[in-house]
C-alpha positions in Angstrom: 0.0 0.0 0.0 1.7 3.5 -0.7 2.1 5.4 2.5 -0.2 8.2 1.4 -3.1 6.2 1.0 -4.7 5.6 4.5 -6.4 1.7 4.7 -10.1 2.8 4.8 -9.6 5.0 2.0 -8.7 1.5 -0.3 -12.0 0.0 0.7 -13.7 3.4 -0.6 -12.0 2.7 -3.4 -13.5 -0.6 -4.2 -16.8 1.1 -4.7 -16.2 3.0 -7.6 -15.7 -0.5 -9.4 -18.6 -2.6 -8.9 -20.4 -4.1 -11.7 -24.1 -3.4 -12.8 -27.0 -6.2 -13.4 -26.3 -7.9 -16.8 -29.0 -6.2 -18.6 -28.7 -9.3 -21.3 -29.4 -11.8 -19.2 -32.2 -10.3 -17.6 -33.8 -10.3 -20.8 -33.3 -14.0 -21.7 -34.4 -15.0 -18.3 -37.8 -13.2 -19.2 -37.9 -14.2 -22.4 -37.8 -18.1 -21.7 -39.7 -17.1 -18.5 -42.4 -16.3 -21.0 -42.2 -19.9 -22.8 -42.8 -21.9 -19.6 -45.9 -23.9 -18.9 -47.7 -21.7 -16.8 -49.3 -18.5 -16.4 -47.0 -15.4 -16.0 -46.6 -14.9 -13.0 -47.9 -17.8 -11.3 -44.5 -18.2 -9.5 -44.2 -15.3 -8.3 -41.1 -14.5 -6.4 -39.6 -17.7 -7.6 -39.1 -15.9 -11.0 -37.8 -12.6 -9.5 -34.9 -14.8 -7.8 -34.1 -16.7 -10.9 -34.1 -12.8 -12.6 -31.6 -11.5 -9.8 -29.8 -14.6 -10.4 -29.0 -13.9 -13.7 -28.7 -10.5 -14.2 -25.5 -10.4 -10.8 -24.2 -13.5 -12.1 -24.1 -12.5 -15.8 -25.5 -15.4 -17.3 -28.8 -16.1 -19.5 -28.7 -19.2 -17.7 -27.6 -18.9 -14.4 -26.7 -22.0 -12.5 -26.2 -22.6 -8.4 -23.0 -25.6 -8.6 -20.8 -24.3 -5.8 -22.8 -22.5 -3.0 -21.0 -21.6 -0.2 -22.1 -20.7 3.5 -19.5 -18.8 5.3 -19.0 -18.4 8.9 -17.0 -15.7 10.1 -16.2 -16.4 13.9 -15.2 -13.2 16.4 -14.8 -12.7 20.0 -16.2 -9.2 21.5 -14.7 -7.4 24.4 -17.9 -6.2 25.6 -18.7 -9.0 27.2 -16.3 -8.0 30.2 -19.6 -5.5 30.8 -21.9 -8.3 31.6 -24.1 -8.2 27.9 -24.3 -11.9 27.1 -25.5 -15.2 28.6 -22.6 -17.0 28.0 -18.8 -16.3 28.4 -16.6 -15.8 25.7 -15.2 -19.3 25.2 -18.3 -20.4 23.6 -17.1 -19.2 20.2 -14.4 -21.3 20.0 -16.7 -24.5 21.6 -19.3 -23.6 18.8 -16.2 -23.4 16.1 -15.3 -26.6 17.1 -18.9 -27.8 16.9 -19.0 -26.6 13.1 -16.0 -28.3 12.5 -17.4 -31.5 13.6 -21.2 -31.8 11.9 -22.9 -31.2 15.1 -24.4 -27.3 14.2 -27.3 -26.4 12.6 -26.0 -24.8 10.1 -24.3 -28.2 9.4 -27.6 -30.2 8.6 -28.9 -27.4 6.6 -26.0 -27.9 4.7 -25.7 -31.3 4.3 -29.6 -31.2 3.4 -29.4 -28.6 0.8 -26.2 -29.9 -0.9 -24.2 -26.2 0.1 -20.7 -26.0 1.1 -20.0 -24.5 4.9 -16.6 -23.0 5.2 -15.8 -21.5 8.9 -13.0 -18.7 9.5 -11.4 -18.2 12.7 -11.1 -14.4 13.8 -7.8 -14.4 16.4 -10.4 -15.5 18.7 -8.1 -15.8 21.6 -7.7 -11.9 21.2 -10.9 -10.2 21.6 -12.0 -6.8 20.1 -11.4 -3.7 22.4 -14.3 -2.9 25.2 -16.2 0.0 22.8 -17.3 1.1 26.6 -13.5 2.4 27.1 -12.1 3.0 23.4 -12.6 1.9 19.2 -12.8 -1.8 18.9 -10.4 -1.6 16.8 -7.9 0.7 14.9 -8.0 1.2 11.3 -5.5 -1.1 10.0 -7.4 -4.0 11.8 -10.6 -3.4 10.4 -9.2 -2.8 6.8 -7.0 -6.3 6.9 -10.2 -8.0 8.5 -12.3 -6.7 5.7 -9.4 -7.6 3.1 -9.7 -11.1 4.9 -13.0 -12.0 4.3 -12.4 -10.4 0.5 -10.3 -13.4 0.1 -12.8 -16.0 1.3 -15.1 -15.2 -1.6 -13.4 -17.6 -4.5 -12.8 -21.4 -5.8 -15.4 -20.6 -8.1 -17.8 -19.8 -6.1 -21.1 -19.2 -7.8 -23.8 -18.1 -4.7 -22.7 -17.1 -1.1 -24.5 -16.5 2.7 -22.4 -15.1 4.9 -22.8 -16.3 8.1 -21.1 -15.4 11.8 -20.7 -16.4 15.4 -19.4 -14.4 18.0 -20.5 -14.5 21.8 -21.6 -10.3 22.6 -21.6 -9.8 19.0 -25.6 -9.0 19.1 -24.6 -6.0 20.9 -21.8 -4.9 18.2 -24.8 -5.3 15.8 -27.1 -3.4 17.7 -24.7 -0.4 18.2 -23.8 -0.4 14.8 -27.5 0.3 14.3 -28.3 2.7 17.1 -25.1 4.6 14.8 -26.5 4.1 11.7 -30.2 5.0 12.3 -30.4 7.2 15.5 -32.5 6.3 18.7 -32.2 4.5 21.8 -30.4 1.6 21.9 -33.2 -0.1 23.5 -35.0 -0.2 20.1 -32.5 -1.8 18.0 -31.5 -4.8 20.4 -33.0 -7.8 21.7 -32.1 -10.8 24.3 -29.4 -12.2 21.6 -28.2 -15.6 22.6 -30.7 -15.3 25.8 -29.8 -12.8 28.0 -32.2 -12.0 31.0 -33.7 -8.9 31.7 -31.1 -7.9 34.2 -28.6 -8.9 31.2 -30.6 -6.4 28.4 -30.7 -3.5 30.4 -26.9 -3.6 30.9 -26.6 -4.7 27.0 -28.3 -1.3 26.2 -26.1 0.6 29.0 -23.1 -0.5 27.3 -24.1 1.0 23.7 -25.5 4.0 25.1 -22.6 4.5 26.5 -20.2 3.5 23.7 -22.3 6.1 21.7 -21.8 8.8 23.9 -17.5 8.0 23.6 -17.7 7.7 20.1 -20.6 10.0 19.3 -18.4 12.9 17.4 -16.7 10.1 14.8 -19.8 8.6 13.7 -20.9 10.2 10.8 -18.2 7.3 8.7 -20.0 4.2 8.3 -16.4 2.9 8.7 -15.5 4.5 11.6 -18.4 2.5 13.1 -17.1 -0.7 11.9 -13.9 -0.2 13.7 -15.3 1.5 17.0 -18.7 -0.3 17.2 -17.8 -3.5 15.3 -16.6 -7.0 15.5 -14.2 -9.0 13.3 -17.1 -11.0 11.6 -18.9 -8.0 11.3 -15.9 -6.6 8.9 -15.0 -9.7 7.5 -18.4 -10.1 6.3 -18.1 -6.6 4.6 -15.4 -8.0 3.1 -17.0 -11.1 1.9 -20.0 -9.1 0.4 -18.0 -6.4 -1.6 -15.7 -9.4 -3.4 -19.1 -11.0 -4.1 -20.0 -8.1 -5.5 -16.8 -7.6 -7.7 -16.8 -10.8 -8.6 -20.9 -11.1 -10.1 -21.4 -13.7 -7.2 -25.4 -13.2 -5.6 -25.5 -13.1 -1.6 -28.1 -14.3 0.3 -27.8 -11.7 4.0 -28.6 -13.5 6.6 -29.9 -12.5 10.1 -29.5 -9.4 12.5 -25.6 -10.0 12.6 -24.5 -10.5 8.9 -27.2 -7.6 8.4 -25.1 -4.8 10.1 -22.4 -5.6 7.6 -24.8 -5.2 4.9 -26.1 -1.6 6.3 -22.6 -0.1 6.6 -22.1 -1.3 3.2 -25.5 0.2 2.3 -24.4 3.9 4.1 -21.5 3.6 2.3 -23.5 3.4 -0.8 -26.9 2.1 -1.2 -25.9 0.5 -4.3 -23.4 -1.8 -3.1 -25.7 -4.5 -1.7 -28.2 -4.5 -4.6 -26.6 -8.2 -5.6 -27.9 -9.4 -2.4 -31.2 -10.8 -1.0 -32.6 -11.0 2.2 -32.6 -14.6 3.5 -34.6 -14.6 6.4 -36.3 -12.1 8.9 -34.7 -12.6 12.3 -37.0 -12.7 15.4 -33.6 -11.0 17.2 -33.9 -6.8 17.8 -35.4 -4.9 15.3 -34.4 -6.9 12.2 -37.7 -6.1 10.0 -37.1 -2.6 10.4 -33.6 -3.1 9.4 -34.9 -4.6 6.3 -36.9 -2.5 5.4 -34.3 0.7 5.3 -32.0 -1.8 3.6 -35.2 -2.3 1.0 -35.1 -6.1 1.4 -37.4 -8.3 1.5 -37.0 -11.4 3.2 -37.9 -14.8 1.3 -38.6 -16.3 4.9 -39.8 -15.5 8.3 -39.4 -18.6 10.5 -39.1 -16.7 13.4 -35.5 -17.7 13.6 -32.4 -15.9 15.7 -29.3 -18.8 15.4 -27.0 -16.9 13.2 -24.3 -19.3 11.9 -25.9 -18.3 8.4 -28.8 -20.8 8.9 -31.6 -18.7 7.8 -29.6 -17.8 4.7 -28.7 -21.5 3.8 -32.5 -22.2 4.7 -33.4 -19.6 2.0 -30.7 -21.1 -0.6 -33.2 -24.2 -0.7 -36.1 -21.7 -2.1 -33.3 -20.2 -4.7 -32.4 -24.1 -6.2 -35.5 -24.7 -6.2 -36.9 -21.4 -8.3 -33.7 -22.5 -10.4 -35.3 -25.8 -11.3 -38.5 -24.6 -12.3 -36.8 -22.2 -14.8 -34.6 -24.4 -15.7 -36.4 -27.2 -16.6 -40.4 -26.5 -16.6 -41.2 -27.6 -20.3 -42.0 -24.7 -22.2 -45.4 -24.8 -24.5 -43.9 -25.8 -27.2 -42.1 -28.3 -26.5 -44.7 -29.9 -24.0 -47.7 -29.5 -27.1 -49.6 -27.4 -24.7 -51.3 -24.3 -26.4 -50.3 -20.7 -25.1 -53.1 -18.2 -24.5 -55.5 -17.2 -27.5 -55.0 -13.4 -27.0 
């Protein structure tokens, strides 16, 4: 990197790259769309996914052969101020639970044919407290974010970011509180199941991590680093190489989400390649989704994380895939097409 350029300002960078819908594509998925034995329509959704499908992966006929789920895993300082149920050597158990087949996310996997990939965050070295100073300090957050750039490949064709890091609902939730404005109290909720006791000191600890850091966060990336998690940046990461490389995301829940709404305060375009998985039951994930203008393909009332509601969703892409794919159209079914 030349020393004049600061590391934030080569993420900025990246955004005056990204590539536009395939226009072409689009087209030819609508025209065969047209073909198919069935009203138009009558799948609704279903053929608005196969048309996002196309038109990010810049193909006439996309295809889903190497899906990839992947887990970004963090550990949060925060916790020292009492914000989580469980201490901070869960991350690694549950790492090593991924790493084994005994996860949810692992089934979902194994049931939907998707590849689960999981990425180890220096969890012996947790963020920085955002109660006493910036989680982290530029060069962190830039080489986290560079990090989870470089998980996107291997010909990768559809990702869902996914994450798991013990106090990392209450990065999200700051990161929100930033981002949107209000108390902290209406972005958060009981994460991994904190008690009441447990919430009102969750939204103690942003309140007063927003009052520290208040005069810095008009940069979406200066609330990655001060509010934000490794995941949380690595995810970032993950979506903008997505992006640069035509590869569709499907978000995930109220965690991966706060990677996408930096991006999106960054510039609104930069998640338009992505898709809303699932609405969380956690905090005030609906809302979130509905600045981020997505809208969710599921609502299971689910709050794991791990990237299962995405992965759950990637079932509903295949299978709007295989309708498009391989519905007979009239013609070559002998079935007559409308009279007018």
């Amino acid at each position: 990197m030349p020393p004049d350029i600061r590391p934030f300002e080569e993420i900025r960078m990246l955004f005056a790259n990204m590539p536009a819908p395939d226009a072409q594509a689009l087209a030819a998925v609508r025209a065969r769309d047209s073909e198919l034995t069935k009203p138009p329509g009558a799948l609704g959704r279903l053929e608005e996914i196969v048309e996002w499908l196309a038109a990010w992966q810049g193909r006439a006929e996309p295809v889903i052969e190497r899906p990839l789920v992947a887990v970004f895993a963090g550990n949060h300082g925060v916790v020292a101020q009492g914000v989580s149920a469980f201490p901070a050597s869960v991350t690694q158990q549950m790492v090593a639970n991924f790493q084994s087949g005994g996860a949810a996310i692992n089934q979902i996997c194994k049931i939907h044919g998707l590849g689960l990939k999981v990425f180890e965050l220096a969890l012996e070295r947790p963020t920085v407290d955002f109660t006493e100073a910036p989680a982290m300090d530029e060069r962190e957050a830039a080489a986290t974010f560079a990090y989870g750039m470089e998980a996107v490949g291997g010909g990768v064709d559809l990702l869902a970011p996914g994450e798991m890091g013990i106090g990392n609902t209450t990065s999200a939730g700051a990161i929100y509180a930033a981002l949107y404005g209000g108390p902290a109290s209406r972005w958060t909720g009981r994460g991994a199941g904190v008690d009441a006791a447990g919430l009102v000191r969750k939204n103690a600890a942003i309140e007063k991590a927003l009052a520290l850091h208040g005069p810095h966060l008009s940069d979406p990336l200066e609330i990655l680093r001060r509010l934000g998690g490794r995941e949380i940046a690595a995810i970032m990461g993950a979506i903008m190489a997505a992006r640069l490389n035509r590869i569709p995301v499907v978000l995930d829940g109220y965690v991966a989400c706060a990677a996408a709404a930096l991006l999106h305060a960054l510039s609104t375009e930069s998640i338009a390649h992505c898709v809303a998985g699932h609405v969380s039951a956690e905090g005030a994930h609906r809302d979130i989704l509905a600045r981020l203008g997505k809208r969710p393909l599921l609502d299971l009332d689910m709050r794991l994380g791990e990237g299962s509601g995405a992965a759950l969703a990637i079932g509903v892409v295949r299978a709007a895939l295989a309708c498009h794919r391989d519905m007979a159209t009239f013609q070559s079914a002998g079935v007559s097409g409308k009279t007018q």
